[in-house]
N, C-alpha and C positions, 0 to 999 in steps of 0.2 A: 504493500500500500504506500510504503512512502517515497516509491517512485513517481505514484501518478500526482495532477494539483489538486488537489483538496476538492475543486468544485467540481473535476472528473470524476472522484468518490463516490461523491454527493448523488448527484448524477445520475451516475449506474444503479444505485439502491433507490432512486422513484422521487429524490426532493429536485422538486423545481422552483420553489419558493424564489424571488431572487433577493431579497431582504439576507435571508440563509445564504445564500450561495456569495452573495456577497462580503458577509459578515465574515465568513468563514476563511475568505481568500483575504481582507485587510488584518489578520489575524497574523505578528509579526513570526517569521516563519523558526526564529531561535525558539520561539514559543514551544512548537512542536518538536525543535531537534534537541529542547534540551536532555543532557544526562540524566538532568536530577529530577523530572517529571516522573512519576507513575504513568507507563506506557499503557495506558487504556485505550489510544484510539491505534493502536499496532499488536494489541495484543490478543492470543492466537486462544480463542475460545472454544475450539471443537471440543465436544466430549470424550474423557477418557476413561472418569473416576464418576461423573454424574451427569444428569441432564438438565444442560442449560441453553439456554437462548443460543444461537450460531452468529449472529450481528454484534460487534462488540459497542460495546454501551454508548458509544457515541452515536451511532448509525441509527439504529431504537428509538432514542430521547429525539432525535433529529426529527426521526420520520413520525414520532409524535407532534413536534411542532409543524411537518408541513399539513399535517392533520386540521389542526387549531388555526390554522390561516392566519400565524404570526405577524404583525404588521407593529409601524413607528406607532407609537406611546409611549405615555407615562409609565405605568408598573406595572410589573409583571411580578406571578408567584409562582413559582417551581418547589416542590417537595421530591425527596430523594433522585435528584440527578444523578449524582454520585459522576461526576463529570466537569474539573474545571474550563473543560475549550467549552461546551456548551454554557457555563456562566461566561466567558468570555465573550460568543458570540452573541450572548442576548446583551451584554453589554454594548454592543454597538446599535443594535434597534430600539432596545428601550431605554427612558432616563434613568431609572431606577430597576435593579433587578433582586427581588428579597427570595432568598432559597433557606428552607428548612437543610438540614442534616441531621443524623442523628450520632452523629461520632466526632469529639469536639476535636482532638489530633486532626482529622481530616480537616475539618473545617478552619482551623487556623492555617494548617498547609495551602488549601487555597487560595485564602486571603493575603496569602504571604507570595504567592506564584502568581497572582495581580497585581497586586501594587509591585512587585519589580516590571511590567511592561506597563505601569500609570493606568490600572485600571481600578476606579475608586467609586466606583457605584453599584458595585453587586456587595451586599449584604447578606450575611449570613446568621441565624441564630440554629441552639442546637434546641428541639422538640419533638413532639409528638405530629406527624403527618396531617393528622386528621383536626387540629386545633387550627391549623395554617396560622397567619401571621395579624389576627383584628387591628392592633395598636396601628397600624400600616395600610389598612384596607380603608377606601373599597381599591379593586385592582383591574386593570384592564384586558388582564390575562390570567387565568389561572392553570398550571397544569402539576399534575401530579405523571411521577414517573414509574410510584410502585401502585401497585394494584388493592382496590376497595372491596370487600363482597357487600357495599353501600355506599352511593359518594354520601359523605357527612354535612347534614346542611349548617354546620359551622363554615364552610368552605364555599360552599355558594353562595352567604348570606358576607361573604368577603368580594363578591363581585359588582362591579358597576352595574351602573341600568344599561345593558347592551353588550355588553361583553360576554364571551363565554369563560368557558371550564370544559379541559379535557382529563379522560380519568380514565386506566383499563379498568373493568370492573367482571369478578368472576372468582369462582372459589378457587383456583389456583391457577397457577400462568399457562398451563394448556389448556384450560377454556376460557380466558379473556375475551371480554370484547370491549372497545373503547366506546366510550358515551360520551357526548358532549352535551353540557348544559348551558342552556342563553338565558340570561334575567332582563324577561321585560317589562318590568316595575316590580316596584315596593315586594312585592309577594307572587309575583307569576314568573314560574320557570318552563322554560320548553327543552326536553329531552329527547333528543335522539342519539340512535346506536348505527353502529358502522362497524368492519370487519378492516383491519389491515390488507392494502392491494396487493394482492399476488406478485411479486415480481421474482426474476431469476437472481440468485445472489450469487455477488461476488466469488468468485472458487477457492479456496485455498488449497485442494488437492487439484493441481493438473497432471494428465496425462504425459506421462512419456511417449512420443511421437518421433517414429524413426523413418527415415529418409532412404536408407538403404535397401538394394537388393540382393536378397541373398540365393545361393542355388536353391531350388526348391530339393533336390533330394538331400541337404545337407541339414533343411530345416526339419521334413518328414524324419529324421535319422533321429536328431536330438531329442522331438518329438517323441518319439519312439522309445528312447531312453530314458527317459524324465514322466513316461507315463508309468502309469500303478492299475495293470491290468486286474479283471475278474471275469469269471464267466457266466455267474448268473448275480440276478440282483441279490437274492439272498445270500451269496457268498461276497457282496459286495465288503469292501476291505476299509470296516467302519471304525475302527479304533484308532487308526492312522489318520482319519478326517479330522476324529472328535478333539485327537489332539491338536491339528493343524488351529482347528477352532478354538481352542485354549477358552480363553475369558470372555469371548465377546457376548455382548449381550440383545446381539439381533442376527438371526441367519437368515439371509435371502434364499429361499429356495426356488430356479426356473424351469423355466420350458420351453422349448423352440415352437412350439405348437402350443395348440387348445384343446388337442384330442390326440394323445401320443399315451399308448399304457406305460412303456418304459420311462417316460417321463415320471408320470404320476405315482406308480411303484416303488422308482427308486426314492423319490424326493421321500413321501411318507416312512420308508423303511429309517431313513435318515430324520426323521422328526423323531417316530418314537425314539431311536436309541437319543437325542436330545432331550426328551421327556425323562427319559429313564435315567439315563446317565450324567446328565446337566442340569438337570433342574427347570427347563425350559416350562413354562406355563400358558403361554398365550401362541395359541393357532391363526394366525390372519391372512385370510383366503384373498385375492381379486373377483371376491363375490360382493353380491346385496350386503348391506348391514340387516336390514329387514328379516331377509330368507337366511342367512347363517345364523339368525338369532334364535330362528328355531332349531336349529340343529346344535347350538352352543346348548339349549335348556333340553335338549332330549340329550347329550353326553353328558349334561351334569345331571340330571337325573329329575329334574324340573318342568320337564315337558308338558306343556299343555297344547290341546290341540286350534287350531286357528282356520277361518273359514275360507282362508288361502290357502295354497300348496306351494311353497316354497321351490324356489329353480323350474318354474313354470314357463316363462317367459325365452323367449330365443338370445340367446343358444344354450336352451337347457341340459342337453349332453354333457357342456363344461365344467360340472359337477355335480349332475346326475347322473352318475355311472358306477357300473361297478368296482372301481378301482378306488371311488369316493368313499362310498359305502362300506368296504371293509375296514378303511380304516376309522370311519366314524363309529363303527362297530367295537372295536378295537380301541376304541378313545371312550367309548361308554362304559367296556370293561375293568380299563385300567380305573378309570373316574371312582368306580365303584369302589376300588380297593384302597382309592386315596383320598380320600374324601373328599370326591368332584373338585381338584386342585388345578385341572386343565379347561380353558375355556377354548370354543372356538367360533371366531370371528369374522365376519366380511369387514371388507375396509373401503369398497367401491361406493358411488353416490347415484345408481340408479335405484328402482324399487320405490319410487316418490310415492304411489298411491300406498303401498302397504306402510312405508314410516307416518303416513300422514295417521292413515289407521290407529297403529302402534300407541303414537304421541297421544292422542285423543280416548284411547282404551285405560291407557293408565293414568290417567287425568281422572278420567269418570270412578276410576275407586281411589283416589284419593283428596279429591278437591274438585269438586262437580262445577265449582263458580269459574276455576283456571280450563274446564274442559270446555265449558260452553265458549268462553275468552278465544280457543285453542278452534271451535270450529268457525268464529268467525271471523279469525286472521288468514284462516287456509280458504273460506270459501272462494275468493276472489282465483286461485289457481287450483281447485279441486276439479272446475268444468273440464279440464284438459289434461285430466291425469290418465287417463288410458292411453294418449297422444301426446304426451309434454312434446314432441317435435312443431308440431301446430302450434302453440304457445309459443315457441322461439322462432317462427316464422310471423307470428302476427305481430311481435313487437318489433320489429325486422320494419316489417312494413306499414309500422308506426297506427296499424289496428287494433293493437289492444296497448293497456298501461303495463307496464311491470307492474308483481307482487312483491318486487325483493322488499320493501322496506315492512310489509306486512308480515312475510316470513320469519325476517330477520325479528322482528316483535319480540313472534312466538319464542324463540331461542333466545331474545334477552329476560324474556320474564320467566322463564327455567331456571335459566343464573338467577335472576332476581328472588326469586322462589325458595331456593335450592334446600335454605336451611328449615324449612315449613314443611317441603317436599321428603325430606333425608337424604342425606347423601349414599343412598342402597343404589347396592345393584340397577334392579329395576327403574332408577333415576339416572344413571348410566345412560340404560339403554333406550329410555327416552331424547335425553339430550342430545345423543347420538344418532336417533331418528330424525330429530329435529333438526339435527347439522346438516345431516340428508337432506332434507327439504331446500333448504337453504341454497348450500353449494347445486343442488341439481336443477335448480331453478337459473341460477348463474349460468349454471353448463350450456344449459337446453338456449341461452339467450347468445351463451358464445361459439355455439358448433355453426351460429349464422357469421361469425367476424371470422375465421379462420381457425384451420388442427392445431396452431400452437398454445393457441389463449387455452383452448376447451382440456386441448390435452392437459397442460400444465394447470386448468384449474381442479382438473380430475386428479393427479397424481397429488398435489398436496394435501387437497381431498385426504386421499389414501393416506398419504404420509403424517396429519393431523391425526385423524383417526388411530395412529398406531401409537404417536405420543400420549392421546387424550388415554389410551388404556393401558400405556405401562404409568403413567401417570398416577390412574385411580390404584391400579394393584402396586404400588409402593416401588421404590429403590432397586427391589430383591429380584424384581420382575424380567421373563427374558422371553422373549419373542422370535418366533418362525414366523416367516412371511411364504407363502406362496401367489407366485406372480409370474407373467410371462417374459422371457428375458428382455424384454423392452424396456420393463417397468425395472427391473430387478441389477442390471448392470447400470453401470453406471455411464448415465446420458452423457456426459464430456470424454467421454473414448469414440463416440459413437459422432455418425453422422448427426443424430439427430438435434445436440446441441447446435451445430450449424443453423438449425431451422426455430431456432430461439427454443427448442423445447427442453424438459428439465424431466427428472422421474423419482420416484421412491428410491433408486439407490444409488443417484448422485447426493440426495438430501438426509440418506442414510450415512452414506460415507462423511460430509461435511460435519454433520451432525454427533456421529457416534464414533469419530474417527477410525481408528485400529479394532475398535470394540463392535463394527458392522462386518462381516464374512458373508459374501455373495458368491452364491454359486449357478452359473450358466449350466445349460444341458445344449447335446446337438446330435443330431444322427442324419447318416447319407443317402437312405432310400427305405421303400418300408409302405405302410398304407397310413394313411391321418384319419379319422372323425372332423369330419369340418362340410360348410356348404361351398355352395359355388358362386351365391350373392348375399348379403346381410336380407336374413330372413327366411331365407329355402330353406327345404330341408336337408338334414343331415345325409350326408353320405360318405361311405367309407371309400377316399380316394385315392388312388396309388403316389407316391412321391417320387417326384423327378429324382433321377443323382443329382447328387453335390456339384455343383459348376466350377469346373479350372479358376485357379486364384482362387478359391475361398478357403477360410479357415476350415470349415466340412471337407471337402477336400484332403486338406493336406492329413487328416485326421483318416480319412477311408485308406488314404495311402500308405499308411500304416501297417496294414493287412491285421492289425490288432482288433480284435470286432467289438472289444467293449472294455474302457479304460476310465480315470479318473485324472487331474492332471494338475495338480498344484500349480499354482501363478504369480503365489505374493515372491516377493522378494529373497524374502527368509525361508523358503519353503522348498525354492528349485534355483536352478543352475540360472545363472547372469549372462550365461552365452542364449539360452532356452527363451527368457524376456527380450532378447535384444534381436534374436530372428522373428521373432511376433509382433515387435515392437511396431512394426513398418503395415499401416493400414491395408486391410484386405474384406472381402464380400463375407459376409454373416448371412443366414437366412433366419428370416423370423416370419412363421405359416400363425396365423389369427384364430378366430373362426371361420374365417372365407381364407378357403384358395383356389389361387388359379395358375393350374400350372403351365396354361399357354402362355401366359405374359409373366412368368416367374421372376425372368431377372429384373423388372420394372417394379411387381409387386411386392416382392418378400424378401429379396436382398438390399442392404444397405450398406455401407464401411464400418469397422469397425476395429479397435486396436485393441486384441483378446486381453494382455497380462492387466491392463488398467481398468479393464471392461469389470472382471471378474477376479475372483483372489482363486477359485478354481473352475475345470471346465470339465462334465463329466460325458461321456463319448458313447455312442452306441452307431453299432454301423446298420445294423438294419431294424428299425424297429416295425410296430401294429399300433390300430387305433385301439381308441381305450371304450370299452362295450358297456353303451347307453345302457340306461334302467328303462325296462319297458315293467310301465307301471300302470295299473285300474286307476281311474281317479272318477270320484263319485261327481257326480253331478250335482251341484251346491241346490239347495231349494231355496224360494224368495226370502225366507226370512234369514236366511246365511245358517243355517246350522252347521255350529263346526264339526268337524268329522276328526272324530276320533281314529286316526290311523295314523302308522308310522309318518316321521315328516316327509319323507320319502315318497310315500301315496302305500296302496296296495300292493305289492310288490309280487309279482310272478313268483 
């Protein structure tokens, strides 16, 4: 970072403010180089030891203010900034800037790192957040930096007639959401809530990108040597992985497809012994939240039945199959013996109509006044919930309103709720319905602007989702993801950062640093489960070979039919990373393939060792054998149907 100028930073994380961006560049530049600063705008906050924010605290407090539409005035009030370049740079906008702390050392340190660059109007006392600063008000600005589960009307009752207040507010920093308050007289305040803008963040892990061509038999060779063959999955060579896996506290597990048994097989064999042998607790599929929520309360032994059927919707195959089902079989028996200690998750944001369901079921048994609240914040996008694509065509075409700020409501008065509500389970997985709603309403509005906005707002989506529940299950918490390797490698190896887009295990890696192990799958020919258009049905398709130049390829070439392949650094040979190194064609098959146009639709570039920390190989695999299932015929009045969540099953 301390290569680029400060308002390039800026910038890139979404402030365009130009008051900030200004403030920021007349900020004398020894300021920033000194020795004896605490390096909090350079310092490198990926997680190692816990989870915390990835922005370091200057960039946060920043994009709070371009939030609160900081403008010249008289005073401002900041509580816990914890940041003297940001009391610096509100020293240039406003006359007067008063910040709470709460640690008096700090606070003299600041004051003492001011007045050597003659900056003599930022004020400091040390208190309580929530008392803010009366002797000093009214103010023209208020913003708080750490997070309320109430903004305090001590703090409002400190603001001008016309000013706001901005505040995160939320039972803990992964469900935040920022409120702003505006006083328009004596005693009227208007509150609105807002969600932080998605943007791509700055990288701190870049890929190694090599230039070089190497002979191809000399790479298949090393290849070949550096692989950790087996011949069936069950014999797969798991104790060698679990170590490679050491400490981390998230495993990506992929798949080159959507409908590959070898895929699904091996990954699961690989969860349980994570379960068994690691402690692993939380299951998170690239499914519904909705539909895995029945399947999470049938392995923990909680099962009720619901007037839907779960993995209904196309492409139901993609975890209605039997390779799904044994292990959710297998995940209900172990549950039994540990006291239902394993949960299993979807992390995806479709399924609107059933979270909308969900959120309003659990409302009616416990707060009948928040349930009726609940059906008339969603009625306005209820009409459209069989077709949420119609709803993001008609605001497109400027025929209907958005419902976001109605949705968004519902999921501030959950937080608002929360401690009325309990922080149980079941309040979970409402909020987490309600998130759903939420983001899938954004989606359905951004698959009309372009793949990158939609995708990238899906995958954080995901990636939210898996914070909010190691979150709720504490510290101790360790997570399996299943994902397709799209989602699962990491997007800055990959073409697809090119195209501005970002995924669950580039935000995994920034995130969880060393403590994220991502593992790709790939195989060279074989049959898929997959359609031939989004929505046909399923059929079992045969798979091109591997095409010359692709890592598949080099991997068939091998004549090894089924291997595992360490990546990280510390794990394989430095000659092994550095013939890989050098970008080459991946295949990634969806639910739709088509293999007449294959090198156009399912290959893209990709640089294996940074993609992935391992790659596990199969040279010929099958598709993975749908569940053909009874499913009763719902009657008007929805009676739910007591049967497995599966349905009837042959």
């Amino acid at each position: 970072m301390k290569d680029l100028s400060f308002e390039t930073q800026l910038k890139d994380k979404g402030i365009s403010n130009m008051l900030l961006l200004e403030a920021f560049q007349n900020i004398p530049k020894a300021f920033f180089l000194s020795e004896n600063l605490h390096p909090y705008f350079y310092e490198d906050v990926r997680i190692e030891k816990a989870i915390e924010k990835t922005e370091p605290r200057v960039i946060v407090v920043a994009r709070m203010l371009e939030q609160l539409q900081v403008k010249k005035a008289g005073k401002i009030l900041i509580t816990g900034a914890d940041s003297v370049y940001i009391l610096a740079v509100l020293s240039k906008i406003y006359k007067d800037v008063y910040a709470i702390e709460t640690t008096k050392t700090y606070a003299n340190w600041v004051l003492e790192v001011l007045k050597n660059i003659d900056i003599t109007n930022v004020h400091i006392k040390i208190g309580k957040f929530e008392n803010g600063w009366k002797v000093n008000a009214p103010y023209d600005a208020i913003l708080s930096a750490s997070e309320f589960s109430k903004i305090p009307s001590t703090l409002k009752q400190q603001l001008k007639i016309g000013a706001k207040l901005l505040a995160p507010v939320g039972p803990d920093w992964a469900h935040v959401i920022l409120e702003t308050i505006e006083r328009i007289s004596e005693t009227e305040y208007v509150t609105n809530t807002l969600r932080d803008n998605y943007f791509i963040p700055k990288p701190t892990l870049m890929p190694v990108i090599g230039t070089e061509r190497y002979p191809e038999n000399e790479i298949i060779d090393e290849i070949g040597m550096s692989s950790i063959p087996f011949k069936t999955i069950k014999k797969f060579p798991i104790e060698g992985l679990l170590e490679r896996i050491g400490d981390a506290k998230v495993v990506l597990l992929g798949e080159a497809s959507h409908g590959t048994s070898e895929f699904y097989a091996t990954r699961q064999e690989i969860t349980k012994a994570l379960i068994e042998k690691k402690g692993f607790n939380l299951v998170c599929a690239e499914a519904d939240w909705s539909d895995a929520e029945q399947i999470n309360n049938y392995v923990r032994h909680q099962y009720q039945s619901q007037d839907w059927m779960p993995f209904k919707r196309f492409p139901e195959w993609m975890w209605k199959n039997e390779e799904v089902l044994s292990f959710v079989e297998w995940l209900k028996v172990y549950n039994n013996k540990h006291n239902n200690t394993v949960g299993f998750y979807g992390l995806d944001l479709y399924g609107l109509e059933n979270s909308i369901d969900l959120v309003i079921s659990y409302l009616e048994g416990v707060d009948p006044n928040l349930a009726t609240f609940a059906k008339l914040r969603y009625s306005c996008i209820m009409p459209y919930m069989s077709n949420p694509t119609v709803y993001g065509k008609l605001l497109k075409t400027e025929k209907l309103e958005s419902c976001e700020k109605t949705v968004l409501k519902m999921l501030f008065y959950l937080l608002k709720n929360k401690n009325k509500l309990n922080h149980s389970q079941a309040y979970l997985y409402a909020y987490q319905n309600a998130t759903v709603v939420v983001d899938a309403e954004r989606y359905y509005k951004a698959m009309y602007y372009g793949s990158a906005e939609s995708w990238n707002l899906r995958d954080f989506h995901m990636f939210y989702t898996l914070k909010s529940l190691m979150s709720y299950y504490g510290k101790d918490s360790k997570a399996i993801v299943w994902a397709h390797n799209s989602h699962i490698g990491n997007a800055l190896a990959t073409q697809m950062y090119a195209r501005g887009q970002i995924n669950i295990g580039h935000l995994c890696k920034e995130h969880f640093g060393s403590k994220s192990y991502a593992i790709g799958f790939g195989t060279h020919t074989g049959t898929v489960a997959a359609a031939k258009n989004w929505g046909d049905p399923m059929q079992v398709i045969p798979i091109n070979e591997s095409l010359p130049k692709s890592y598949e390829h080099l991997c068939y070439k091998t004549n090894v039919s089924n291997f595992t392949l360490p990546l990280r650094a510390e794990h394989t040979e430095k000659k092994l990373r550095e013939f890989l190194n050098t970008p080459r064609l991946q295949r990634a098959i969806g639910v739709v393939y088509r293999p007449k146009t294959e090198r156009m639709s399912h290959y893209y570039k990709t640089v294996l060792p940074s993609q992935f920390d391992e790659y596990i190989w199969f040279n010929k695999t099958r598709a993975v054998t749908p569940l053909k299932s009874k499913i009763e015929t719902q009657s008007l009045n929805k009676k739910k149907l007591d049967v497995h969540p599966f349905g009837l099953i042959d």
